[in-house]
C-alpha positions as CSV (number, residue, x, y, z in Angstrom):
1,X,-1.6,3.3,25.8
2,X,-2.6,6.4,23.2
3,X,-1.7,5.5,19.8
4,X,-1.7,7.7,17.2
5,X,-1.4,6.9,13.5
6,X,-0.8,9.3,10.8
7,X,-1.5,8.2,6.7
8,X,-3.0,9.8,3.9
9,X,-4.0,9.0,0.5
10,X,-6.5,7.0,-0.9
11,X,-8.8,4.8,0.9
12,X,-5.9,1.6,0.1
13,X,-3.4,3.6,1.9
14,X,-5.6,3.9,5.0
15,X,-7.5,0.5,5.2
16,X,-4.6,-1.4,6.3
17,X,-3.8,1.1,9.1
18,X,-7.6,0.7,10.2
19,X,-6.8,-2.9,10.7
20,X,-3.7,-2.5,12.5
21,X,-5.4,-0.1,14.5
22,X,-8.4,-2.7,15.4
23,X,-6.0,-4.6,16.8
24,X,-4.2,-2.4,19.3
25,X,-7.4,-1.6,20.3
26,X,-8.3,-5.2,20.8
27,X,-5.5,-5.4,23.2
28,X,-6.5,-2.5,25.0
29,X,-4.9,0.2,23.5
30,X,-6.9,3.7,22.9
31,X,-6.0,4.6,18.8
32,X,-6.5,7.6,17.0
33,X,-5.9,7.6,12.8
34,X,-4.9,10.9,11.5
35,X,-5.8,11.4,7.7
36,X,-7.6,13.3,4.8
37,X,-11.7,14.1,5.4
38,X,-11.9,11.6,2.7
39,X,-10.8,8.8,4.7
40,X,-12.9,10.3,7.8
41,X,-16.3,7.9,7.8
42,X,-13.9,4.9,7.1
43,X,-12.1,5.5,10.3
44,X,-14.9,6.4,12.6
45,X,-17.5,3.7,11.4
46,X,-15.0,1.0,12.3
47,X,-15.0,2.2,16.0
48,X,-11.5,4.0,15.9
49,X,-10.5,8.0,16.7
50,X,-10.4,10.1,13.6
51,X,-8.2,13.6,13.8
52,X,-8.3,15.6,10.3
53,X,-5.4,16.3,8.3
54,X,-5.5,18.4,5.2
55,X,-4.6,15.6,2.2
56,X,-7.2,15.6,-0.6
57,X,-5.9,13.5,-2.9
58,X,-9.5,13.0,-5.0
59,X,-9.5,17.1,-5.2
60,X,-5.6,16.8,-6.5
61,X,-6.1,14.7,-9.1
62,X,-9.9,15.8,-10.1
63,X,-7.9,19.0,-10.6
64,X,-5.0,17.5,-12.0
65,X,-5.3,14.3,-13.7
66,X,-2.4,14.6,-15.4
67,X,-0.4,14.5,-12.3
68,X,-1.0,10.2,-12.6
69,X,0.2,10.3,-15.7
70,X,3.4,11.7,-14.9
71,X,3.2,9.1,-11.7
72,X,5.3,6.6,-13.5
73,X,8.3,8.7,-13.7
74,X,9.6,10.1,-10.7
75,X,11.5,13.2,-12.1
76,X,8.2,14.3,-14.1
77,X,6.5,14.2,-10.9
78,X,8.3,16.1,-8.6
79,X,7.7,19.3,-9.4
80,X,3.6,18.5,-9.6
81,X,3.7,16.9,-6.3
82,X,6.1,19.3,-4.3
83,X,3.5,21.7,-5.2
84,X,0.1,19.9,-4.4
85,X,2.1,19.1,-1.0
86,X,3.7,22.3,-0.4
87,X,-0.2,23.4,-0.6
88,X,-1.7,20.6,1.6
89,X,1.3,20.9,4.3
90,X,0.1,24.7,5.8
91,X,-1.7,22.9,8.4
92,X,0.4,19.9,9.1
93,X,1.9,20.9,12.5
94,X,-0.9,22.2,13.9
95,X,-2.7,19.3,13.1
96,X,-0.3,17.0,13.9
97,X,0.3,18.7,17.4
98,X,-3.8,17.9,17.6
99,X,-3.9,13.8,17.1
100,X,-0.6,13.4,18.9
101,X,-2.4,15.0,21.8
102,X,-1.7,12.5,24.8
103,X,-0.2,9.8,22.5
104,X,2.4,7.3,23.7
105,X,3.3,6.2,20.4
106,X,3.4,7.4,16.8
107,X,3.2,5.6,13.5
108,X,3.7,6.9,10.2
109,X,3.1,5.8,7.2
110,X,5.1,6.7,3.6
111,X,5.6,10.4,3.4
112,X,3.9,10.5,6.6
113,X,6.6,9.1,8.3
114,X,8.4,12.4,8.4
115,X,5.8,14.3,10.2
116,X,5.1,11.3,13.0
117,X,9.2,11.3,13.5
118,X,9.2,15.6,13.4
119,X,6.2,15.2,16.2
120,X,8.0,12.7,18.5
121,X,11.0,14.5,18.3
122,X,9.4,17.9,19.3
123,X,7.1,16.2,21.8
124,X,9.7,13.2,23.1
125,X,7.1,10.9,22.1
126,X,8.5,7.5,20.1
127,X,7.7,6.9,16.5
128,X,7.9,3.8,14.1
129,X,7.9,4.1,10.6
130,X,5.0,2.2,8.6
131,X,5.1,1.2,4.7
132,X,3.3,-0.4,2.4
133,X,6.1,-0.7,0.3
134,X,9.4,-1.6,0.2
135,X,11.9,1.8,0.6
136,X,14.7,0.1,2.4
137,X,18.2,0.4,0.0
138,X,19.4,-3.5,-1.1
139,X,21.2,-5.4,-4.0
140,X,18.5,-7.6,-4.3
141,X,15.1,-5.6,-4.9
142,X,15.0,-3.0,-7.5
143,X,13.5,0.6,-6.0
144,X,9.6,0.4,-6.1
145,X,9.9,3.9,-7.6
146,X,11.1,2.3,-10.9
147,X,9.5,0.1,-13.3
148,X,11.3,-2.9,-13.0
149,X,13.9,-3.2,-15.7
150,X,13.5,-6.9,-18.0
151,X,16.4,-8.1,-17.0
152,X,17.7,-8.0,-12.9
153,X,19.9,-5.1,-12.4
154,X,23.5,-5.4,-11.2
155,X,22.8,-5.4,-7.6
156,X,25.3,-1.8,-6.4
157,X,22.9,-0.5,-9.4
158,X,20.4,-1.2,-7.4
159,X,21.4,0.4,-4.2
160,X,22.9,3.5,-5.5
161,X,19.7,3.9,-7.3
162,X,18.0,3.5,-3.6
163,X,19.8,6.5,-2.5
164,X,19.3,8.8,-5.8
165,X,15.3,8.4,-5.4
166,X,15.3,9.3,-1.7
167,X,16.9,12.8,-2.6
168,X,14.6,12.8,-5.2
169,X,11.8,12.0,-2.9
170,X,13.0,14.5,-0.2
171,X,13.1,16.9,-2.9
172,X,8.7,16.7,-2.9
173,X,8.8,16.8,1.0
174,X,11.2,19.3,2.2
175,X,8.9,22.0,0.5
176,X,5.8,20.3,2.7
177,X,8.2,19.7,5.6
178,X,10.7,22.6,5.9
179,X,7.4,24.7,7.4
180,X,6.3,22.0,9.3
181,X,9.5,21.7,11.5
182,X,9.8,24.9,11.8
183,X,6.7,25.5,12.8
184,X,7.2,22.6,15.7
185,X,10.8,24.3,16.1
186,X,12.8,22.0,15.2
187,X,16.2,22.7,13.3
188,X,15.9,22.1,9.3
189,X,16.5,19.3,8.1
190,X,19.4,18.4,5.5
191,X,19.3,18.6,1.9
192,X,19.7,14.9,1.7
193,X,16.8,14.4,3.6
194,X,16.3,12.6,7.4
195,X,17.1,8.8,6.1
196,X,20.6,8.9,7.5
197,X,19.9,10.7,10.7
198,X,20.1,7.5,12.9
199,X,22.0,4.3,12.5
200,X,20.7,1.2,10.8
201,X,20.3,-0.6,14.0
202,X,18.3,2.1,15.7
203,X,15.4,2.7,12.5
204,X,12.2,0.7,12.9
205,X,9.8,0.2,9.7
206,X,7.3,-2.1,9.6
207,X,6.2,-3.4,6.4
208,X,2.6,-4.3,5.7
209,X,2.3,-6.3,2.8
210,X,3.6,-10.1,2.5
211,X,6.3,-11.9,2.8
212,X,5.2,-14.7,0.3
213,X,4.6,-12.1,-2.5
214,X,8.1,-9.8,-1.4
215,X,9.9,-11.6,0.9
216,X,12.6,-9.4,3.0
217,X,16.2,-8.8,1.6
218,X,18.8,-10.7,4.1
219,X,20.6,-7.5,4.2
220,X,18.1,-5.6,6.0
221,X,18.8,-4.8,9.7
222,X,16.4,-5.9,12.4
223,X,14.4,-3.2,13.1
224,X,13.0,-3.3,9.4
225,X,10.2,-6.0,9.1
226,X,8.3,-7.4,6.9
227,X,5.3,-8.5,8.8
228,X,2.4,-9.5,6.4
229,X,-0.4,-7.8,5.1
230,X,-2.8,-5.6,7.4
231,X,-6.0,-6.9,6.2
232,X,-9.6,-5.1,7.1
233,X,-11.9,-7.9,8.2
234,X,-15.6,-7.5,8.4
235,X,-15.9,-5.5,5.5
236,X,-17.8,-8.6,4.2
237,X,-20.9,-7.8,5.7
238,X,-21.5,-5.1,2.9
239,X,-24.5,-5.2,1.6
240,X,-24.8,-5.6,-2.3
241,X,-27.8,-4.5,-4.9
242,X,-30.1,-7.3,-5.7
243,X,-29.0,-6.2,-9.0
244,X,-25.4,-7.4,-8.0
245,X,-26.6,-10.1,-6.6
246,X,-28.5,-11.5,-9.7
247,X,-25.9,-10.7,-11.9
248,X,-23.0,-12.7,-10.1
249,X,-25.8,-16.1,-9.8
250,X,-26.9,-15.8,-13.3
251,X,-24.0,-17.6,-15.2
252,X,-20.2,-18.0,-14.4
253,X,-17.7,-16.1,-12.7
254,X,-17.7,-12.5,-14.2
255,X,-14.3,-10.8,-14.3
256,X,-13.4,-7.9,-12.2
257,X,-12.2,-4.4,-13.9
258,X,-11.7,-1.6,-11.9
259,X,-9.1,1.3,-11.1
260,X,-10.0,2.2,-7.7
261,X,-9.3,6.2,-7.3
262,X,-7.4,6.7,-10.3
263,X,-8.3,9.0,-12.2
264,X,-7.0,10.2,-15.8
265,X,-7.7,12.6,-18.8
266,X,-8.5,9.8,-21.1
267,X,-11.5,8.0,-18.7
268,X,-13.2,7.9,-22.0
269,X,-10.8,6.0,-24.2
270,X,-9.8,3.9,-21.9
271,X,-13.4,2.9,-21.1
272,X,-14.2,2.2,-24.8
273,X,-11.0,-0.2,-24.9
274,X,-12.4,-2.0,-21.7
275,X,-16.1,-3.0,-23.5
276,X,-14.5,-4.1,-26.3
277,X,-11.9,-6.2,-24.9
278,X,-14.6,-8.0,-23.0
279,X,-16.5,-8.4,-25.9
280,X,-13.6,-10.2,-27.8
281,X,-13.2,-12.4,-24.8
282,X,-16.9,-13.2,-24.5
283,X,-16.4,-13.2,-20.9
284,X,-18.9,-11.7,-18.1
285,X,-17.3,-8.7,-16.4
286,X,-18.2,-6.2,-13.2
287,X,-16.9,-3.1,-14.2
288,X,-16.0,-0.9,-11.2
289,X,-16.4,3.0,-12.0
290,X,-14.8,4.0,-8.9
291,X,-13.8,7.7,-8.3
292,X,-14.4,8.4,-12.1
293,X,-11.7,6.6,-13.9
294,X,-14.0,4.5,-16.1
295,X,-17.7,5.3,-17.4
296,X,-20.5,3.1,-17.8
297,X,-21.0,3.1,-21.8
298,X,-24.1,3.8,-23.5
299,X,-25.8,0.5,-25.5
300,X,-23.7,-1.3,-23.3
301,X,-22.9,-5.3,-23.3
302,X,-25.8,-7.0,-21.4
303,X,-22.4,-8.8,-19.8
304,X,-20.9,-6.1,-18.2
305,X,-22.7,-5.1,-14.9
306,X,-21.2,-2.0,-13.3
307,X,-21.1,-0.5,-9.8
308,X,-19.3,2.1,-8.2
309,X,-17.5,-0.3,-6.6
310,X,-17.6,-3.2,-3.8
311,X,-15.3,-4.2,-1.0
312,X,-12.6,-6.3,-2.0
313,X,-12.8,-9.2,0.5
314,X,-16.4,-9.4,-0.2
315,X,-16.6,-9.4,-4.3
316,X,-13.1,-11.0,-5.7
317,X,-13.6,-14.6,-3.7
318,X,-16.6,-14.4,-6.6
319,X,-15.0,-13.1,-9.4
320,X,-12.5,-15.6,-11.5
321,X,-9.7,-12.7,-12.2
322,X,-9.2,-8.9,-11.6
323,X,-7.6,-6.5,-14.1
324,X,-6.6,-3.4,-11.3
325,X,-4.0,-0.9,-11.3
326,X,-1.5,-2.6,-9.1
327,X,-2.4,-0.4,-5.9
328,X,-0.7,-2.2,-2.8
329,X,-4.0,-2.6,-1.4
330,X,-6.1,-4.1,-4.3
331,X,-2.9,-6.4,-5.1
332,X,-2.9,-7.8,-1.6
333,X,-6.8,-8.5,-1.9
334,X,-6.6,-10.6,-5.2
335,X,-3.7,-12.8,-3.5
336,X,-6.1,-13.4,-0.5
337,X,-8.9,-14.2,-3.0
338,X,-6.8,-16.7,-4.4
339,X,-7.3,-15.0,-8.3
340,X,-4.6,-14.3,-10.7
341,X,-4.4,-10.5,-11.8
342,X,-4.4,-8.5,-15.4
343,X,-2.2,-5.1,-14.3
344,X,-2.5,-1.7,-16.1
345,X,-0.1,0.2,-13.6
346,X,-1.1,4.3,-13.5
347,X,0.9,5.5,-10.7
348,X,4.1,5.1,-8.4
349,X,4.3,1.7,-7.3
350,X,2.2,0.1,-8.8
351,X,4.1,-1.4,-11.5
352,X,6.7,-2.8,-9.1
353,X,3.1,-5.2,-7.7
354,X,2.4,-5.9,-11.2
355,X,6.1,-7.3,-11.2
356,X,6.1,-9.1,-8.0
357,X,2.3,-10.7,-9.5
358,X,4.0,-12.0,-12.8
359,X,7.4,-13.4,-10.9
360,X,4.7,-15.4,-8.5
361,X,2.7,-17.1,-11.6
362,X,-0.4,-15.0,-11.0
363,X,-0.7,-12.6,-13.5
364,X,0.8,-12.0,-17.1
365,X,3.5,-9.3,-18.0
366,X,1.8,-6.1,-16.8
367,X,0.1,-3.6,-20.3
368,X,1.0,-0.1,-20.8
369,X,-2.1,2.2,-20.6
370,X,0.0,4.5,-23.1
371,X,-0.3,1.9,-25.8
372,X,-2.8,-0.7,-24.4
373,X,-5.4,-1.9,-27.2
374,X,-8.6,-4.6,-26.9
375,X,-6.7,-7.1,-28.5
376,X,-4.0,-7.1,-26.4
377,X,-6.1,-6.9,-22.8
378,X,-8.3,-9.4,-24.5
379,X,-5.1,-11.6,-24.8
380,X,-3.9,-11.3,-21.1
381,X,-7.4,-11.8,-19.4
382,X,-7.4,-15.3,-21.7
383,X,-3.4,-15.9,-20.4
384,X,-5.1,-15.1,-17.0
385,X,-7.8,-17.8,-17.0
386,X,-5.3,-20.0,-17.6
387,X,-5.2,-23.4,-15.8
388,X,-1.6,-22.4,-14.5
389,X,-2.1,-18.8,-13.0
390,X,-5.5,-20.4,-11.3
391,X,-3.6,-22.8,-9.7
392,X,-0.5,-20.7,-8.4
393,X,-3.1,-18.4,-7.5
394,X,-4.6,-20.3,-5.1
395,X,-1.8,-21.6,-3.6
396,X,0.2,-18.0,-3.1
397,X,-3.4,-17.7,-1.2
398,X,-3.0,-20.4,0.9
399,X,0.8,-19.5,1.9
400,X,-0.6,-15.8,2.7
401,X,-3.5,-17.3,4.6
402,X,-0.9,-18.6,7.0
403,X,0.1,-14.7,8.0
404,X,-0.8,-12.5,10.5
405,X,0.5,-9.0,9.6
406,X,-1.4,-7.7,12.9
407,X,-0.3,-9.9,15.4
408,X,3.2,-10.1,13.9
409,X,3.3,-6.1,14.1
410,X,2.1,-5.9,17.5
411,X,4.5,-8.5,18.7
412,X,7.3,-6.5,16.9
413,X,6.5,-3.2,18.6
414,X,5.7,-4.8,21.8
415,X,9.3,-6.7,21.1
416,X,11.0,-3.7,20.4
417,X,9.7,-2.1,24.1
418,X,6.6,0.2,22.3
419,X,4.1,-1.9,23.6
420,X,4.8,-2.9,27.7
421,X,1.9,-1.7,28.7
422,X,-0.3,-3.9,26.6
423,X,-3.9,-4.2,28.7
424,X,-5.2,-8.0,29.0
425,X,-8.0,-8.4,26.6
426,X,-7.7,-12.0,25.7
427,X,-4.9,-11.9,22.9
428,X,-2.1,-11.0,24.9
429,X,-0.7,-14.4,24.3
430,X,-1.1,-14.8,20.9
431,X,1.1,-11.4,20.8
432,X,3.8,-13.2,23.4
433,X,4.3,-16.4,21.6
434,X,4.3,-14.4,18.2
435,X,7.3,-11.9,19.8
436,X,8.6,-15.2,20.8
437,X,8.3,-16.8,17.5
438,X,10.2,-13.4,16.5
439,X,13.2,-13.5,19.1
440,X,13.8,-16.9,17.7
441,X,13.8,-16.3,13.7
442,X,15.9,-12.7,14.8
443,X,18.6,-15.5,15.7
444,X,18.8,-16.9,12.9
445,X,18.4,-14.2,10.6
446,X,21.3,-12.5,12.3
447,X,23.6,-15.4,11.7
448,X,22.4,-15.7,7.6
449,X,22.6,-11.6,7.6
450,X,26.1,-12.2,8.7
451,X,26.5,-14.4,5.3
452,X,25.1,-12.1,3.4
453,X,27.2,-8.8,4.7
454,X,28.6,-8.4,1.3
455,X,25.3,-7.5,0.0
456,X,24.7,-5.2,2.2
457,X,27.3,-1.8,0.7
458,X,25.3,0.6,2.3
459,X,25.1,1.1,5.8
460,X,22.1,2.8,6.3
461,X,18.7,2.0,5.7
């Protein structure tokens, strides 16, 4: 089969979908990722397809970096991203028309999900939503969108909350999206948005991250899933500086810093608050400069070594903590490392991950970058290193080590008929017995979903 999957973003939001993508392919399956020209050698040195679409999110915020800033709050945002997207969406069908080309089936991820269901629907191909995060309305799990609130929400808060943000959020995409589908002529969509289009039992999502850090609400329906992270393997065989090398051997384990690609208009500041909480801890650190959101000081502490940056799977199993932003992707690779995590959350989900690390033991109550100071990173790195977080650390690792997002996604489409036409290439029975594995926990989900019906208020997801 022809499998093509759309996401944009940053390099975290396309990672995983290279992984997923590996491993269609490793059953026989012919995959093509669709994404920003940033994204482009990613795709294509791991062996996939690439097809271009027009998402520059390094340009965006390079140009805006004020847009992060107002990342946190959804209302402040919408206007600065339904422009950006409005701008970036010109080329969207015609694009998308080019890496559906031939496909069987379509996956899209986050807002990308629109334009993989708009495609099948002009082109009668199927599509399956993807997320990295949870969007599905439920009592139990306040919206991502949101900081968490101290105290648990009433849970009808919660869902009614659920169905504000998606008008909210289809508020940023119909200016992006009313073109598109018309360009694919298709009829408009409502001002509400597509999430109510189809009935609950007929939407598919897939969930990449894991079920030990998030597990799924019992109200959910069956056709959404959470199936464990989609981790990139091989990346290890990156090749560090001898520099790097040198630095990690010459006395304990340093501390990770790093933002990834977020950028901001106070790279500066926020740097200078960085050396000096490291100084006050006395610690060793790797700071990570990334796309430009912190800067290398000058007379800098001999124990800070910095780098652009490092793969994930190949630097944090030698690093004794990482203070990150939260991203999905950099969360999900500090749990596998078995490390506990200091969050400073910029943008959109990110402090919801921060959340879901401090309910688990593994890091401390996330810091404001608004009003973050030395003393008070200095303070969580030390509540970090603690004996406790290094131990439930390890063993939220060792639970997570037991998934298999890939297999457990493939199983699910091949389960849900998306896959019947799976080539035999040596793992079509590890995606059987995990469909199997599937049908049976289905069962019994069904029968404690039943329990739980008076959860579940709304009747869409």
């Amino acid at each position: 089969m022809n499998i093509t999957i759309f996401s944009i973003g940053t390099q975290g939001d396309v990672r995983p979908f290279i992984a997923l993508g590996l491993g269609l392919q490793a059953a026989g399956h012919k995959v093509c990722i669709a994404s920003g020209k940033t994204c482009e050698n990613l795709v294509t040195q791991h062996g996939l397809t690439y097809s271009a679409l027009t998402a520059d999110f390094l340009e965006v915020m390079a140009k805006d970096p004020r847009a992060i800033q107002r990342g946190l709050n959804p209302l402040a945002l919408m206007t600065t991203a339904r422009r950006h997207l409005k701008d970036m969406s010109q080329h969207w069908a015609a694009e998308g028309l080019a890496a559906a080309k031939d496909a069987d089936l379509l996956l899209g991820n986050g807002m990308m999900a629109v334009l993989a269901n708009s495609l099948g629907e002009a082109l009668n191909i199927p599509a399956v939503e993807t997320h990295l995060q949870p969007v599905t309305p439920c009592a139990d799990i306040p919206p991502m969108m949101l900081t968490p609130p101290e105290k648990p929400r009433i849970g009808t808060v919660n869902e009614m909350l659920y169905h504000v943000l998606r008008v909210i959020t289809w508020r940023m995409l119909s200016a992006a999206y009313g073109p598109v589908r018309k360009s694919l002529k298709l009829s408009a969509l409502p001002w509400y948005g597509p999430y109510y289009r189809q009935k609950a039992e007929h939407r598919r999502i897939l969930y990449g991250f894991s079920p030990a850090l998030l597990p799924a609400s019992p109200s959910w329906p069956g056709g959404v899933q959470v199936c464990g992270n989609w981790f990139l393997n091989g990346e290890s065989q990156w090749q560090p500086s001898k520099e790097l090398q040198q630095f990690l051997a010459d006395g304990d384990k340093p501390i990770y810093i790093g933002f990834g690609s977020m950028l901001s208009d106070d790279t500066d500041n926020l740097s200078a608050i960085i050396y000096e909480a490291v100084a006050k801890t006395g610690r060793r650190a790797i700071l990570a400069t990334g796309w430009g959101g912190l800067t290398a000081q000058p007379h800098s502490n001999p124990n800070i070594f910095v780098i652009d940056g490092a793969p994930h799977d190949w630097l944090f199993p030698q690093v004794a903590l990482a203070v990150h932003h939260g991203g999905a992707g950099t969360t999900a690779a500090t749990i596998r490392a078995g490390i506990p995590s200091v969050v400073v959350p910029f943008f959109g989900d990110q402090p919801f991950w921060a959340w879901r690390l401090e309910q688990n033991g593994v890091a401390p109550k996330m810091l404001k970058r608004s009003t973050l100071t030395a003393l008070a990173l200095a303070q969580a790195i030390d509540l970090a290193s603690s004996d406790v977080m290094q131990v439930a650390a390890v063993k939220l690792s060792q639970k997570v080590a037991k998934e298999d997002g890939v297999q457990t996604a493939m199983a699910l489409l091949k389960q849900w008929g998306f896959l019947d036409q799976i080539a035999t290439h040596g793992n079509d029975k590890a995606i059987d017995t995990e469909a199997s594995r599937l049908e049976q926990e289905s069962s019994v989900n069904s029968d404690g979903a039943k329990k739980n019906a008076s959860m579940n208020s709304a009747s869409t997801v």
